[in-house]
C-alpha positions in Angstrom: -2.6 -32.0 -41.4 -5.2 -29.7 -41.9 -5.4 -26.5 -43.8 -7.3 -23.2 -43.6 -8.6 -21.8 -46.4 -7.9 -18.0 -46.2 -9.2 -16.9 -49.6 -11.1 -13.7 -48.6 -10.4 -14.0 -45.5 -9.0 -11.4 -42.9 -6.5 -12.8 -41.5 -6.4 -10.5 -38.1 -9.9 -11.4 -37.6 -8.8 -15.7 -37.8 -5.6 -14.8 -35.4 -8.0 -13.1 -33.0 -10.5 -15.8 -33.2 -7.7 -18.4 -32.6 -6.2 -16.5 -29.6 -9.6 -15.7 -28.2 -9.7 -19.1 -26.0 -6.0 -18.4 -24.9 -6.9 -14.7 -23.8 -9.8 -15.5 -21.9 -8.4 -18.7 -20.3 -5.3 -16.1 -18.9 -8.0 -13.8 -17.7 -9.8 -16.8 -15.6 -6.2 -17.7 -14.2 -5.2 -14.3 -13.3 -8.7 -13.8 -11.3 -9.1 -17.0 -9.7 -7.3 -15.4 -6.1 -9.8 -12.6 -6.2 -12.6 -15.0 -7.2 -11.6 -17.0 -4.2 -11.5 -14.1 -1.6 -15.1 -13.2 -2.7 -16.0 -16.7 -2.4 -14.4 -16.9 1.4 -15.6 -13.6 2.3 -19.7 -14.7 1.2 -18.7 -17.7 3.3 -18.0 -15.9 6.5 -20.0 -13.3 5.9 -17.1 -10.7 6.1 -15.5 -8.0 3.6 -11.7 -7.9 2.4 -9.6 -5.0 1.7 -7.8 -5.9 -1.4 -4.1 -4.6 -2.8 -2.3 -5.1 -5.4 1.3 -4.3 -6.1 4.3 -5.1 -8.3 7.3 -3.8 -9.7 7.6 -3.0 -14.0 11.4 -2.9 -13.8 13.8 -3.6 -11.7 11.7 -5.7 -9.2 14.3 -5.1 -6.0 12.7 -1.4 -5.9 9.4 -3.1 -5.1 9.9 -5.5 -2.3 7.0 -7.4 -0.4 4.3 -9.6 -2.1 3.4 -8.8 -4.8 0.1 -9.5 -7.1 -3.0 -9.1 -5.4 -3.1 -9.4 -1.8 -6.6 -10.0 0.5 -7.0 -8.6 4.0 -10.3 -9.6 5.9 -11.8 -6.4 8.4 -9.2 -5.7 11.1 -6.2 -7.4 9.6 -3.7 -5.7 7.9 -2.4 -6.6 3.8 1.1 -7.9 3.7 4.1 -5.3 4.0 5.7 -3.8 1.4 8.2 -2.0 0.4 8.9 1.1 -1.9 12.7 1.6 -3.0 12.4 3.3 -6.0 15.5 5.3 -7.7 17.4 5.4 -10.5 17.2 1.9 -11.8 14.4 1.4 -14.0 10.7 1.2 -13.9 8.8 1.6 -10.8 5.8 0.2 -8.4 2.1 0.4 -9.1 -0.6 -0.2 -7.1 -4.3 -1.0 -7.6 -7.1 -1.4 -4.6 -10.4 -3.0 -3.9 -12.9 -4.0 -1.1 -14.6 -7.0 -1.6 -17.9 -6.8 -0.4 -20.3 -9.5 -0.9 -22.8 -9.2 2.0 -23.2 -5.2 2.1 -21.3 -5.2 5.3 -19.8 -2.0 4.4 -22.7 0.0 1.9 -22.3 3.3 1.5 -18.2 3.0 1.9 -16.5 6.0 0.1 -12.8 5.9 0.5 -10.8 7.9 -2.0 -7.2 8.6 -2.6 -5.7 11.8 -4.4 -2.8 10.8 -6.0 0.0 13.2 -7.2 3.6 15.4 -7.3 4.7 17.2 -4.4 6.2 19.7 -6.6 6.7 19.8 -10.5 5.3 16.9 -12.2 8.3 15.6 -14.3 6.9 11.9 -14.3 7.9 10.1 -10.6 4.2 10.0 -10.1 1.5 8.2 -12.6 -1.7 7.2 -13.0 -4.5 5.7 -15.7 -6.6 9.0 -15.8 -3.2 11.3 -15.2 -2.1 13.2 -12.8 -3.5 14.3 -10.2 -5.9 11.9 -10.1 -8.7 10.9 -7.2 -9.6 7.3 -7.1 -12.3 5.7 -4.9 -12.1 2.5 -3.6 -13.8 -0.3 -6.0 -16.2 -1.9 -3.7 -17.1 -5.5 -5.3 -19.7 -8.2 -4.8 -19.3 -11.6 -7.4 -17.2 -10.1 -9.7 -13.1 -9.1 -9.6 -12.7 -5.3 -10.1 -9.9 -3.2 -9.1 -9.4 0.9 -9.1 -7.7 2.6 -11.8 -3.5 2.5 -11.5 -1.3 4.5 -9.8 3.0 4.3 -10.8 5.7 5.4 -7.5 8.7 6.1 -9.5 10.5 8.8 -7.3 14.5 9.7 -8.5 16.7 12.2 -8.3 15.0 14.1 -10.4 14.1 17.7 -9.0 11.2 16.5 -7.4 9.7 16.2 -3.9 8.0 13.0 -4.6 4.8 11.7 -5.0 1.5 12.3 -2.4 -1.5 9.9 -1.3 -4.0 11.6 0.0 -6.6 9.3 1.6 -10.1 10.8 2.8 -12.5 8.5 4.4 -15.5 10.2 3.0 -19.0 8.6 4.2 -19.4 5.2 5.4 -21.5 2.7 8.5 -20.5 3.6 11.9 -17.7 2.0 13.7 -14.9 1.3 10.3 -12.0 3.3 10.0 -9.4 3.2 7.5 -5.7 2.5 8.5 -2.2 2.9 7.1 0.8 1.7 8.6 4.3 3.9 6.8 7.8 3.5 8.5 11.4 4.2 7.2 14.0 1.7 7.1 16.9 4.2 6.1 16.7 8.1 5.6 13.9 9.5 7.1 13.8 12.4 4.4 12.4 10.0 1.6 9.1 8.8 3.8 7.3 11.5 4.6 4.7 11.3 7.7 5.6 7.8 8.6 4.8 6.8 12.0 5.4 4.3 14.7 2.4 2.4 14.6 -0.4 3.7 12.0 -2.7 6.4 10.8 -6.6 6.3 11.8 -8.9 7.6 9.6 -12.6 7.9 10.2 -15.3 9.6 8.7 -14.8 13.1 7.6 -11.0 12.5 8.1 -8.2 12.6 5.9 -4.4 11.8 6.0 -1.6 12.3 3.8 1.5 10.5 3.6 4.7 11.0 0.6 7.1 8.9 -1.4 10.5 10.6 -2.1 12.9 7.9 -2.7 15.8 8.1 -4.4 19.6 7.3 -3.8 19.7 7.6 -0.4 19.8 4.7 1.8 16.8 2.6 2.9 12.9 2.3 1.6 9.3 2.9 2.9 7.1 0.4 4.6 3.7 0.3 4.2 0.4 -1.3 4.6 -3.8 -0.9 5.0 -6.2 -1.9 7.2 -9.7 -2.0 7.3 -11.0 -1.4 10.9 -13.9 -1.5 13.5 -14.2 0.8 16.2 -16.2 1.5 18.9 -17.8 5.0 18.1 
């Protein structure tokens, strides 16, 4: 059996040294989906509008898939669903557009993310609240935009707001989200009965405000072409 001398040594510094190979090796493993969607995307010479969403408590307020999910141009990302109330944690969400062959330079998508009313916590986000993130556009390596946290409850709140602006960009792509009810209609607001189109120089808006009434929101994005 071997022994390590730790006369003078720091200690923190061996554990990080020993855990270094660990850490790095759960990095690669947690990447390689997004490093194969790049990989398939330089292949076909297309671009992927990438998602990512899971629950941090109880998971049945977060249904759908969940992890990253990879949606080539005109295709839409998995469903999911948003349920959150009392129970505890929330959903967070985190975006990218994978980008390899420049199909889509110049792309400036941004989402304002916030309360409807009185921030008492339902609605959080890495840089705090409100917050304006712009889509991560990515060519070999994984990269993902800052998070945003739906936790809407019965707190006195009216929920929590994404505001997405399709800012500059080439002709012909639009930007599309697809929001329906399954319950009362009151805690989805702006949902529609197929999806919202936005274009350059347009913006939409669409609101969380679940709680303990019956039923969720449905929702998912699209990159699109159009003819202009």
């Amino acid at each position: 059996m071997w022994a390590i001398r730790t006369t003078g040594v720091n200690m923190k510094v061996i554990s990080t040294v020993l855990l270094l190979p660990m850490m790095l090796a759960a990095c690669t493993t947690a990447n390689r989906p997004f490093v194969a969607a790049i990989e398939d995307a330089k292949r076909n010479n297309t671009a992927k509008l990438a998602h990512w969403f899971q629950a941090d408590g109880d998971d049945t307020q977060c249904e759908g898939q969940w992890g990253p999910q990879f949606a080539e141009i005109n295709n839409f990302t998995p469903d999911v669903r948003v349920n959150t109330d009392n129970r505890s944690g929330g959903c967070f969400q985190r975006f990218s557009v994978i980008d390899p062959n420049d199909l889509l330079a110049g792309l400036d998508i941004r989402m304002e993310f916030g309360p409807v009313g009185a921030d008492t916590g339902e609605c959080e986000s890495t840089f705090g609240i409100p917050a304006t993130i712009k889509l991560t556009r990515v060519k070999d390596v994984p990269g993902w935009t800052a998070q945003i946290r739906i936790n809407t409850d019965d707190r006195p709140e009216q929920g929590c707001y994404q505001k997405w602006t399709f800012v500059d960009g080439p002709p012909g792509y639009a930007f599309d989200i697809a929001y329906r009810a399954d319950g009362d209609l009151g805690q989805c607001g702006n949902t529609t009965g197929s999806y919202h189109r936005i274009k350059k120089g347009d913006s939409v808006t669409i609101v969380f405000n679940t709680d303990g009434r019956p039923g969720g929101c449905w929702l998912r994005y699209r990159l699109a072409t159009y003819q202009p």
